[in-house]
N, C-alpha and C positions, 0 to 999 in steps of 0.2 A: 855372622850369619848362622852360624851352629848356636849357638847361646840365643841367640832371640826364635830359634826354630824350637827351643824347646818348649815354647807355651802352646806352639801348634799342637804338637807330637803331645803333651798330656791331656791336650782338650780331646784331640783325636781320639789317642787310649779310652781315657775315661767315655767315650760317646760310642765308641765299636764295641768297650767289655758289657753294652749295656743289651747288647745285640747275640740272637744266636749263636751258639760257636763256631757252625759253618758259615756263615756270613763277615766275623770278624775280620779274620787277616783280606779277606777283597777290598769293607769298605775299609783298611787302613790304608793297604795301598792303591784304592784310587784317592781316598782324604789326603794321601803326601804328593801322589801325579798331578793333583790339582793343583797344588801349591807349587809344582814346579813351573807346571803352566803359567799357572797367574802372576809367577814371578819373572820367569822368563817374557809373558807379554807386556809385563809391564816395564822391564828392561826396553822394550822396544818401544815405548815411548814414554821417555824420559824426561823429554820437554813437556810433555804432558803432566805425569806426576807430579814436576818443578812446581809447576801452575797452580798445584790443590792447596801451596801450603799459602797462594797468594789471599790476602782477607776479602771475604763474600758481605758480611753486613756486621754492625758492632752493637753489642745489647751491651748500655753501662760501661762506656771505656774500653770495654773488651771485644777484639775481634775476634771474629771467629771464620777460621778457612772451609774449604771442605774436606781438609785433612780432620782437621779439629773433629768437624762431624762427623767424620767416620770413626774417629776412636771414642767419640762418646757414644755413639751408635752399641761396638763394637762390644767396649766396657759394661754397657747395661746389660747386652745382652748373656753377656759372661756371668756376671754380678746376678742375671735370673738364674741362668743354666747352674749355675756353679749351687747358692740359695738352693734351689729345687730338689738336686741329687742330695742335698744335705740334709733338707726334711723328708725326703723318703727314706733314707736309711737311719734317721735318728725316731722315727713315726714308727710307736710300735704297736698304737691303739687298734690298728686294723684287726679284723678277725681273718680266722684260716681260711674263709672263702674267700674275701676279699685278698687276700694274699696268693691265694693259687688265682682268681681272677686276673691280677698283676701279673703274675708270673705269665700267664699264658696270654696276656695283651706283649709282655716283651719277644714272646717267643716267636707270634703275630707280626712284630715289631714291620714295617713295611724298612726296609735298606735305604727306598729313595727320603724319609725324610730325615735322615740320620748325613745324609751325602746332603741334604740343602745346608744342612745348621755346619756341616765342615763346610762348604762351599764358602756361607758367610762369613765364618772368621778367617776362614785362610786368605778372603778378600782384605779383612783389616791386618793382621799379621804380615802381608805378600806387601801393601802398600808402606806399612811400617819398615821392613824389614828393607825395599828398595830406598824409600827416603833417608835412612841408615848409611847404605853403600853409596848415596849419591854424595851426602855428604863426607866420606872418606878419600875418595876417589872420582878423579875424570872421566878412567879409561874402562871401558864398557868392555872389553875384553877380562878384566881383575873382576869384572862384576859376575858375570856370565859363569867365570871360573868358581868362584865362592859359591855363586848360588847352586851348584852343582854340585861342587862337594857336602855344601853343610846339606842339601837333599837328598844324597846320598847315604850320609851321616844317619840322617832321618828313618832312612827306610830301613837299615840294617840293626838302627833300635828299637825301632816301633813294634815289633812283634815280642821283644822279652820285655823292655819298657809296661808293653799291657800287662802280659802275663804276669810279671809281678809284684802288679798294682790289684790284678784279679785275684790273686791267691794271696793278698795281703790285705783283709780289711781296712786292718789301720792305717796304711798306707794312702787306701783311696780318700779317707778322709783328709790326711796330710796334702793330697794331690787337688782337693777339692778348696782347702784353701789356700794352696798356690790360685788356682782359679781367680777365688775372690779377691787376691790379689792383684794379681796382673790386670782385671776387670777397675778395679779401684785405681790403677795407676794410668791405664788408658784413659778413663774419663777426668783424671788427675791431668794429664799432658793436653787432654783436647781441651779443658778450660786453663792453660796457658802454664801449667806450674811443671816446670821441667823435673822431674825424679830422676836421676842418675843411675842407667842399669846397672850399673857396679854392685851400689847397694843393693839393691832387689835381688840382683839372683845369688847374691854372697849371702844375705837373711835365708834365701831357697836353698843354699846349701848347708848350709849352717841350721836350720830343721830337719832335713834332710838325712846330716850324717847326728845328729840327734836320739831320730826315730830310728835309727840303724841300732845304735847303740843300745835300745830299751827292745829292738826285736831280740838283738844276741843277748840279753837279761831274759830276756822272758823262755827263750830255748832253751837256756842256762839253768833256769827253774824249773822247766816243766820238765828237764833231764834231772834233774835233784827228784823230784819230784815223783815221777818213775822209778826210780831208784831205790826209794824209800818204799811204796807202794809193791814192788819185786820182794824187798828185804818181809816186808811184813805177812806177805803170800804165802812166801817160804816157810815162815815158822820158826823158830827159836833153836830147833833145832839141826838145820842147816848152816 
């Protein structure tokens, strides 16, 4: 439950650092009260959930449930969101109005439509994440219990988690295509092809302590770097 919360918690991130500063830490922690909610209701009906992954109609041999549909639902919409934030920060044809216009439309930014677009994934992630714990377990007490911890998990990351994804450029790129990932593998599972979390979030770790690597490189330089720039300040005879 902690490991599949973390595609919540970077969508999250990445969709509040796009927001105010004063407005961030609210919608993260209503973005993760949601997901507690909607997991916890959906614990409460279970037989219900059961029911999504039963097949609705079959295009070409293949069926398709209304589980399916919600992760290919889910996937696109990821696969735009995720797309989107990657051409506006690689887009640098804008001019300076058009960029203080931007800026000042984020600043504008209305809260409630930042809390729908977490509403709708935490719906696909809450459904995923329960059909997960049903198949591990019977007893809805183990469930109850997990989901509360790994939301708890959640919330006590969610605030450095953003921050520094915020004060990390490159990071938010790195986090953006975790995005297109997870987005690709959701619509990957809802047209029937099973992908093994293992691999997925061992690949997200494994960029992950990567990019780590090439931050303490690049600090490591820019300290050489200063260094050298101090020595030459100074003058020769120092």
């Amino acid at each position: 439950e902690v490991v599949l919360g973390i595609d919540n918690l970077i969508f999250i991130s990445i969709l509040s650092n796009k927001l105010p500063p004063e407005h961030r830490q609210r919608v993260r922690r209503i973005g993760i009260s949601l997901a507690l909610i909607m997991r916890l209701g959906l614990l409460s009906m279970i037989a219900w959930i059961v029911s999504l992954t039963a097949p609705v109609f079959t295009v070409m041999d293949n069926a398709f449930s209304w589980k399916d549909m919600i992760l290919i639902a889910g996937g696109l919409f990821l696969l735009w969101k995720a797309t989107k934030e990657i051409h506006h920060s690689v887009d640098h044809s804008k001019s300076d109005d058009m960029l203080e216009k931007d800026k000042a439309e984020t600043v504008i930014s209305n809260v409630g439509s930042a809390i729908v677009q977490i509403i709708l994934l935490d719906l696909v992630f809450s459904i995923d994440s329960i059909l997960t714990a049903v198949g591990m377990t019977e007893h809805l007490p183990i469930m109850v219990v997990a989901v509360l911890v790994a939301v708890t998990v959640m919330l006590l990351a969610a605030d450095p988690l953003a921050n520094f994804i915020n004060e990390n450029p490159n990071v938010v790129m790195l986090a953006l295509g975790f995005l297109l990932m997870i987005g690709t593998v959701l619509i990957a599972e809802g047209f029937g092809a099973h992908v093994p979390k293992g691999f997925i979030y061992t690949a997200m770790a494994f960029s992950a302590a990567v990019e780590g690597l090439n931050m303490l490189s690049r600090r490591a330089a820019a300290k050489k770097q200063a260094a050298r720039d101090k020595a030459v300040t100074a003058g020769p005879g120092v």
